[in-house]
LUMDO-41863 format. One line per 8 residues: number of its first residue (from 1); their letters; for each residue x, y, z of N, C-alpha, C. Coordinates in steps of 0.2 Angstrom, whole numbers. Example, Ala and Ser with C-alpha at 12.3 -4.5 7.8 and 13.67 -1.06 7.14 Angstrom:
! LUMDO-41863
1	AS	66 -28 39 62 -22 39 66 -16 39 ~ 64 -11 35 68 -5 36 64 0 39
END
This chain:
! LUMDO-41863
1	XXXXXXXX	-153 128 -40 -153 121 -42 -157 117 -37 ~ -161 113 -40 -165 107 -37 -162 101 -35 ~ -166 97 -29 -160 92 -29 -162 88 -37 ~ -156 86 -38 -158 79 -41 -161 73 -38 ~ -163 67 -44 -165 61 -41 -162 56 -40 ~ -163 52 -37 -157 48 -33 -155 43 -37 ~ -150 42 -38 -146 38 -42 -149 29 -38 ~ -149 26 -45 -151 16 -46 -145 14 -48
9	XXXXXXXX	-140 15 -51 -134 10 -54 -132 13 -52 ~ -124 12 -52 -117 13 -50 -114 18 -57 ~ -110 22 -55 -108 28 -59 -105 24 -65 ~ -106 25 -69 -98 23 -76 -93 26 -77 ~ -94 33 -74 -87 36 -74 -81 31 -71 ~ -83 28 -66 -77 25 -61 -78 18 -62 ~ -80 14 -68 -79 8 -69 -74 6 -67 ~ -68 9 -73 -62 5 -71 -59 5 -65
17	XXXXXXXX	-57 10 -62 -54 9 -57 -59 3 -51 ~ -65 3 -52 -68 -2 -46 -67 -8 -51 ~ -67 -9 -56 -65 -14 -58 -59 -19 -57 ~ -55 -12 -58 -48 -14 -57 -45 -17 -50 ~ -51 -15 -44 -50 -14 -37 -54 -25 -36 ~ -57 -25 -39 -61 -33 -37 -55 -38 -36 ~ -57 -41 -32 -64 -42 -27 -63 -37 -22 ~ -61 -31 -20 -59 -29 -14 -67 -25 -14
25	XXXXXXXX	-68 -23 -8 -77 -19 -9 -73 -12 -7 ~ -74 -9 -13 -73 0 -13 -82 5 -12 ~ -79 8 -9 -85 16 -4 -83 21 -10 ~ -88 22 -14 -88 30 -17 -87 36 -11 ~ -86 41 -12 -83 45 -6 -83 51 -9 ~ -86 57 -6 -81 63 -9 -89 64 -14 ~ -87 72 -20 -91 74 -21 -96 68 -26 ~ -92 60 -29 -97 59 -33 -101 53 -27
33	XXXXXXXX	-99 53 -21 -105 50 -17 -112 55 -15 ~ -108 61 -13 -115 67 -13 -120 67 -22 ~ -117 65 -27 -121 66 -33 -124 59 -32 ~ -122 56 -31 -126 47 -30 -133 49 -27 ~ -131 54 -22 -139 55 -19 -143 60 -20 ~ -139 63 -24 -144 69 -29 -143 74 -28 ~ -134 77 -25 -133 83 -24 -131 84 -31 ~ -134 90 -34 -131 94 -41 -126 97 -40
41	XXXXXXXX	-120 92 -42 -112 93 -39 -107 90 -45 ~ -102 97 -48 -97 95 -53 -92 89 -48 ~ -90 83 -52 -87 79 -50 -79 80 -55 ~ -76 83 -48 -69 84 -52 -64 78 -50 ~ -66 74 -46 -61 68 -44 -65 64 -41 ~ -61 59 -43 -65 51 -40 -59 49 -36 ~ -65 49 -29 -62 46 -20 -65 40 -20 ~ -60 35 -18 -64 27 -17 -61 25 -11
49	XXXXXXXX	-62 23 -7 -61 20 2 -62 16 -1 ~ -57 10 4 -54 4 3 -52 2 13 ~ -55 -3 15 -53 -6 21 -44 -4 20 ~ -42 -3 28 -36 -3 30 -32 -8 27 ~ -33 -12 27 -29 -19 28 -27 -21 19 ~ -31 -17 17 -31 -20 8 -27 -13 4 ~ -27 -7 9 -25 0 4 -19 -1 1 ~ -14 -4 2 -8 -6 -1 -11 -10 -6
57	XXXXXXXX	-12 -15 -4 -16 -20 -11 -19 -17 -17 ~ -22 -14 -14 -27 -8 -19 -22 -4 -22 ~ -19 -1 -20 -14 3 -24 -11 0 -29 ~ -7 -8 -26 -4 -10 -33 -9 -14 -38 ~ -17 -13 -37 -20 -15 -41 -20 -12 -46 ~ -21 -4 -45 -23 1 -46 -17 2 -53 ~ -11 4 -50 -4 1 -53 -3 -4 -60 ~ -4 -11 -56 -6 -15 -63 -9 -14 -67
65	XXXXXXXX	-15 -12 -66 -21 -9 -73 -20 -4 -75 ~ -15 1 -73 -14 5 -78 -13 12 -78 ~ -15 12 -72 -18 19 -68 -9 22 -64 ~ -9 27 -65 -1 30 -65 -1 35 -59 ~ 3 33 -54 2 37 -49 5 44 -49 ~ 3 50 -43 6 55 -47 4 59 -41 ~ 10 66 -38 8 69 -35 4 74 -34 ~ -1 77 -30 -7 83 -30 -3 90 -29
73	XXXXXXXX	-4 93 -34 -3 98 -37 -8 102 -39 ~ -10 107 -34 -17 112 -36 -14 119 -37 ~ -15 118 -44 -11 125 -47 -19 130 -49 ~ -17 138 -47 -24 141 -50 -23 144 -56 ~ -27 146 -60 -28 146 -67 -21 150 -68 ~ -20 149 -76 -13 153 -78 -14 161 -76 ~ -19 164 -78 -22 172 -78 -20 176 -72 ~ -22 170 -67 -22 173 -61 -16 172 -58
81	XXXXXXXX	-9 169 -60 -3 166 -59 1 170 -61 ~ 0 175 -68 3 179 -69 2 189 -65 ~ -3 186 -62 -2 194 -59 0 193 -49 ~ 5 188 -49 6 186 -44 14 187 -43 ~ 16 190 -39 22 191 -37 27 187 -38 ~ 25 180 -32 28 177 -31 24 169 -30 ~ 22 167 -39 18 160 -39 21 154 -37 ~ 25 152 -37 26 144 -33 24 147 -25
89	XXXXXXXX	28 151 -22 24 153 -14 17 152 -15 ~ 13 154 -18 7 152 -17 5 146 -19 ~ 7 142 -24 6 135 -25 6 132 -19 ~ 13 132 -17 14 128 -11 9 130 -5 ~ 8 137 -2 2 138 2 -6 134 -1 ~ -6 133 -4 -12 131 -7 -11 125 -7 ~ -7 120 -9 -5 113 -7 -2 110 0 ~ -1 116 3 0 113 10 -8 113 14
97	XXXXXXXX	-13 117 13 -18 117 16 -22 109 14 ~ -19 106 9 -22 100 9 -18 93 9 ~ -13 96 15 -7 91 19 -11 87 21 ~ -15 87 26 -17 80 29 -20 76 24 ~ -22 75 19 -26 72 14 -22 68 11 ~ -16 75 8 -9 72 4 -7 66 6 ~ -7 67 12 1 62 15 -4 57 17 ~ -10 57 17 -13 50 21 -15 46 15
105	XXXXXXXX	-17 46 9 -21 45 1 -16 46 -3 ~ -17 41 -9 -13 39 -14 -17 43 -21 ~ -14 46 -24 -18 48 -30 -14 46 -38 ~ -21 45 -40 -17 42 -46 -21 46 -53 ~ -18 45 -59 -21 49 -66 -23 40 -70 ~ -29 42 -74 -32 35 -78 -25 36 -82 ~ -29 27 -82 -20 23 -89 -24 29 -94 ~ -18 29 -99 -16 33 -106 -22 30 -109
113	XXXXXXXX	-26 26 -111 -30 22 -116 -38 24 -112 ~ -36 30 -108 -44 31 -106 -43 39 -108 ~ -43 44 -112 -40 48 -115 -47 54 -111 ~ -50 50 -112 -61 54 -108 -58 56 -102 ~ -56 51 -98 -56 53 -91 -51 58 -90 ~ -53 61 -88 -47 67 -85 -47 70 -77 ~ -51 66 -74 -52 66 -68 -46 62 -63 ~ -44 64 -56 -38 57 -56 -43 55 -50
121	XXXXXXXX	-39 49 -49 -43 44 -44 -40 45 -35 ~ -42 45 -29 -37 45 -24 -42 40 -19 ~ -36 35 -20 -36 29 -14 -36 32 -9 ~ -43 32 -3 -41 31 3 -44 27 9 ~ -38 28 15 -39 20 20 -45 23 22 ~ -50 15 24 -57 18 28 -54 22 34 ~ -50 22 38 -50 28 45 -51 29 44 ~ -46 34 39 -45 41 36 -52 42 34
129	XXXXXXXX	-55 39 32 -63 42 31 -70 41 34 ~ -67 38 41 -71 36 48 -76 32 43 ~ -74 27 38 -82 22 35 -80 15 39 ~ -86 14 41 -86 6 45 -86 1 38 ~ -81 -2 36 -82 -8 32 -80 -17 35 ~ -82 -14 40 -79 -22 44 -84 -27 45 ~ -91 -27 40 -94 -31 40 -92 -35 33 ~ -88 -31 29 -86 -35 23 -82 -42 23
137	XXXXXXXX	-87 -46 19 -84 -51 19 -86 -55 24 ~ -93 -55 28 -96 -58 33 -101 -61 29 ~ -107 -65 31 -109 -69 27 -115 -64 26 ~ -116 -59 29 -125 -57 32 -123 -48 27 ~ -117 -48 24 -113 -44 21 -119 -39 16 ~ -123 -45 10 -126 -43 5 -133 -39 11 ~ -136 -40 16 -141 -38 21 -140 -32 24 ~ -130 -28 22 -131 -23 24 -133 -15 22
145	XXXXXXXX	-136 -13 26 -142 -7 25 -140 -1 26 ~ -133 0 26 -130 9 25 -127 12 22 ~ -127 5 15 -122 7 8 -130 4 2 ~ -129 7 -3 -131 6 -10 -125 1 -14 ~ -125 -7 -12 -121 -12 -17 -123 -13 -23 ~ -118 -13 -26 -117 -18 -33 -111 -20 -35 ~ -110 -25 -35 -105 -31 -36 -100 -28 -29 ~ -93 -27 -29 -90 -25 -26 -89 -17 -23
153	XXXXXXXX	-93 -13 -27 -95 -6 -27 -100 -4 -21 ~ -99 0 -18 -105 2 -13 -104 11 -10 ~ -110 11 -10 -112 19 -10 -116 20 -5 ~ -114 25 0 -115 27 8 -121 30 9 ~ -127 29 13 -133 31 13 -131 41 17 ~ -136 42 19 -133 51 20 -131 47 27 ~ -134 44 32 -132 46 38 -123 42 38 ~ -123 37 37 -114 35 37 -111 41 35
161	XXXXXXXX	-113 45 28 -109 49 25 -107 55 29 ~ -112 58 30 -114 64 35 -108 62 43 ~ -109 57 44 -106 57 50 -97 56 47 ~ -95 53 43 -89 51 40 -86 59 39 ~ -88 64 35 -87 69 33 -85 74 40 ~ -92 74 43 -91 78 50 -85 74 55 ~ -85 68 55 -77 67 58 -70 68 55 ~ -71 69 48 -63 67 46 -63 75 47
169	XXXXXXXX	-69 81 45 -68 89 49 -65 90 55 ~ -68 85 60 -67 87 66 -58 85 66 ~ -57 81 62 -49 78 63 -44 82 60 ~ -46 88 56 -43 91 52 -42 98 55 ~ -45 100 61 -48 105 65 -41 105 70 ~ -40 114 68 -34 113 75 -34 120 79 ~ -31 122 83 -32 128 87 -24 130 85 ~ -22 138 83 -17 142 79 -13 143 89
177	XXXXXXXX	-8 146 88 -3 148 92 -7 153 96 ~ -12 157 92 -15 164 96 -21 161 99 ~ -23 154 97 -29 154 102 -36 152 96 ~ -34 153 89 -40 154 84 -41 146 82 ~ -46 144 79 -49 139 76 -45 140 69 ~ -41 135 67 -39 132 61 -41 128 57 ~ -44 132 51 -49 128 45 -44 125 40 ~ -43 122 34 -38 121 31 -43 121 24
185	XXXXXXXX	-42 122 17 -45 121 13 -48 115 14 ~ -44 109 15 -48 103 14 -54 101 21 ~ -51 104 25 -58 105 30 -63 108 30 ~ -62 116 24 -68 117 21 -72 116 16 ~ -67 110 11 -71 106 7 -78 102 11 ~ -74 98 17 -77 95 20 -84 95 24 ~ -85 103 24 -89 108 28 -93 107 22 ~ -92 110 17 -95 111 11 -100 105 8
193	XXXXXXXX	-97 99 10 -101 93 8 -106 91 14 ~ -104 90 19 -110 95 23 -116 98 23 ~ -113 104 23 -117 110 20 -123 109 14 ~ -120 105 10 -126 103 3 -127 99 6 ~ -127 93 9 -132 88 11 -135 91 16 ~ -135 93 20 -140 98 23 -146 103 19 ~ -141 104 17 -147 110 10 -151 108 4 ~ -148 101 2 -151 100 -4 -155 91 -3
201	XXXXXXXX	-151 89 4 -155 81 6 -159 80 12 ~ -160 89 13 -165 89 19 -163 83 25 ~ -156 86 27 -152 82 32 -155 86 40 ~ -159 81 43 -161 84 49 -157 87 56 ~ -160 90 63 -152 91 64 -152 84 69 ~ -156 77 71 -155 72 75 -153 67 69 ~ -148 68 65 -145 64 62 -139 61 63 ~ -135 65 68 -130 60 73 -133 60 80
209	XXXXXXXX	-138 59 82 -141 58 90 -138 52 91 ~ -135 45 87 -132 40 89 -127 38 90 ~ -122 44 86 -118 41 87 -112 44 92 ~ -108 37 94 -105 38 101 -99 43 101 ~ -98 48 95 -90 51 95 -94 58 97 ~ -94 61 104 -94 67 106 -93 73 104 ~ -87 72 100 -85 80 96 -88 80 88 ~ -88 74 86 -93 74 80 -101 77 80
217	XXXXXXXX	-102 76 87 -109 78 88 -110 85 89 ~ -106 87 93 -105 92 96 -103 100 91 ~ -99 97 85 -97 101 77 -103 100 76 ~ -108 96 73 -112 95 68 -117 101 73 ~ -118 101 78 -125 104 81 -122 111 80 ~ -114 114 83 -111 118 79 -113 122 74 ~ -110 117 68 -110 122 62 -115 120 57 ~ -121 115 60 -127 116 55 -132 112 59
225	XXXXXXXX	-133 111 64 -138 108 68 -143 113 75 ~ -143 111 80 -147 112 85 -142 118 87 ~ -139 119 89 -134 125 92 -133 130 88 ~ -132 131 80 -134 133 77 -141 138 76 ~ -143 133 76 -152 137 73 -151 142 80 ~ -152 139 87 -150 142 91 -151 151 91 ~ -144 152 87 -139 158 86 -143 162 80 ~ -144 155 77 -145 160 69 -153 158 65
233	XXXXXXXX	-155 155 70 -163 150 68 -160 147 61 ~ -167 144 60 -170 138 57 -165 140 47 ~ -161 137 47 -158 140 39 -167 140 34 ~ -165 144 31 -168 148 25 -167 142 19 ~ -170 138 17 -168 134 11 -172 136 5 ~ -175 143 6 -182 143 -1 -176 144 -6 ~ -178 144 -13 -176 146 -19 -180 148 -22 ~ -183 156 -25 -185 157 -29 -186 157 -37
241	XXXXXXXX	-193 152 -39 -194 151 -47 -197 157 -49 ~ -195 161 -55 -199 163 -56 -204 161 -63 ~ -210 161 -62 -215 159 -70 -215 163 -73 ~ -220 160 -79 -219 166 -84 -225 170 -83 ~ -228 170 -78 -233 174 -77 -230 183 -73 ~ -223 179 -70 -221 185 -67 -220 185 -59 ~ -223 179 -56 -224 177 -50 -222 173 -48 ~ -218 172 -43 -211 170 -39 -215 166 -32
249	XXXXXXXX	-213 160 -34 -216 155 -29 -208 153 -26 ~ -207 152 -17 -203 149 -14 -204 140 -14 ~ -197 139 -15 -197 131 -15 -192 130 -12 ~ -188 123 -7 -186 122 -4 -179 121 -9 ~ -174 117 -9 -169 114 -12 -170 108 -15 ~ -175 106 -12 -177 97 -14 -182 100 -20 ~ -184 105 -21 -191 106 -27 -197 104 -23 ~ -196 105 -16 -204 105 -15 -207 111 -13
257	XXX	-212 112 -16 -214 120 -14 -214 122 -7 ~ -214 127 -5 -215 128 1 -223 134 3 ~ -228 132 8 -233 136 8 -232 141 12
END
C-alpha cells in the first residue's frame, strides 16, 4: 500500500465524542492520528488526549452524553478459543500485557443511538501520552504550529507524534528478572506506529535531534534511526508495482518511484 493523502478536515467518525468533550481541546492519538496523516491503517478505536487537569471532567462529559463506560476485554476470535486448553488463562495474559494503558485511561462504548459506531472511545491524560498542551487556552493558542486545529479538535504533526509515541514506549519498557528487555503488547503497538510512520511518512532519522528526553533519543536511534542503519543499513522501503506489461518498477511507501 501507498501512503495516502493527508487529511484537510477533522474525521466524522469521532464527531460525537469531540463534541461531547467542547470546549475542552482534545488530540486524536493512536492509530486514527497515524491515518490523518496518511498512514493506510484500519482504525479499530478512537484515543482522544485531554490535558491533565480536565481528564475527570472529560470523563463525565463523555458520561453525560451518553457514551457508557466499560472494561478492556481483548478476547481472540471464538475458533481460536476453542482449541485452547485453558481460555480465560489466556485472556487474562493478553489483557494484562495492556496494564499499563488499562489502569491509566478510561474507556468507553458509543451511547446506544449510535448503533454505526462500534468502535470504543479511550480517554487519555496528556502525560500519559507525553503531548504538550499547555499552550491551550493562551491567546497566541490558534498560532500554534504542531497540531492540525479545528474548533476544539487538534491533530499532531509527525514530529509531536513521533516523539509522544516513542516516549510512552520507552515508559512501558522494563528489564525481566534474568536480565532481558520487556516488550509488552501495547509497547509493541507503540513500536508499530512508529514503525509506519517511518515507512510510510518518510520519518527522517534527525527527527528527535531536539528533543531534550535522552532515552527517547537514544530508543529512536535504536530501533529505527541512526544506530540502527548502523547494524542493519539504510531500511529498504521499495514496493514492487507490477504493470501490465510484466515489468516491475521499485517504489518507495510514499508512491514515489524510486530510480
Amino acid at each position: 500500500m501507498f501512503r495516502k493523502p493527508r487529511e484537510t478536515t477533522p474525521c466524522e467518525y469521532t464527531a460525537a465524542p469531540v463534541r461531547a468533550l467542547q470546549p475542552l481541546p482534545v488530540v486524536q492519538w493512536g492509530p486514527l492520528a497515524l491515518a490523518q496523516l496518511g498512514v493506510p491503517i484500519v482504525v479499530g478505536i478512537h484515543m482522544l488526549v485531554v490535558r491533565d487537569q480536565y481528564y475527570s471532567l472529560a470523563a463525565q462529559k463523555l458520561e453525560d452524553s451518553g457514551f457508557r463506560p466499560t472494561s478492556p476485554r481483548r478476547i481472540p476470535r471464538p475458533e481460536i478459543l476453542e482449541d485452547l486448553p485453558n481460555p480465560e488463562e489466556v485472556i487474562e495474559e493478553i489483557n494484562a500485557s495492556y496494564k499499563r494503558l488499562d489502569c491509566s485511561t478510561k474507556t468507553f462504548e458509543y451511547p446506544v443511538d449510535l448503533p454505526e459506531r462500534t468502535e470504543r472511545v479511550v480517554l487519555i491524560p496528556s502525560s500519559f501520552a507525553h503531548l504538550d498542551l499547555s499552550i491551550a487556552g493562551d491567546p497566541e493558542y490558534s498560532l500554534y504550529t504542531k497540531y492540525d486545529k479545528y474548533g476544539n479538535e487538534l491533530y499532531p504533526h509527525e514530529r509531536p507524534l513521533v516523539e509522544s509515541f516513542v516516549k510512552a514506549a520507552v515508559d512501558d519498557e522494563s528489564i525481566d528478572e534474568n536480565g532481558f528487555l520487556n516488550i509488552t503488547s501495547w509497547g509493541d503497538m507503540l513500536r508499530s506506529c512508529v514503525s509506519m510512520m517511518v515507512g510510510y511518512l518518510g520519518i527522517e532519522n534527525d527527527i528527535l535531534d531536539d528533543c531534550d528526553n535522552e532515552r527517547a533519543v537514544a530508543w529512536f536511534s535504536k530501533n529505527f534511526g541512526r544506530e540502527h542503519e548502523k547494524i542493519y543499513g539504510p531500511m529498504d522501503r521499495r514496493i514492487s508495482k507490477r504493470l501490465g506489461s510484466g515489468k516491475e518498477f521499485a517504489y518507495d511507501r510514499r508512491g514515489v518511484r524510486l530510480e
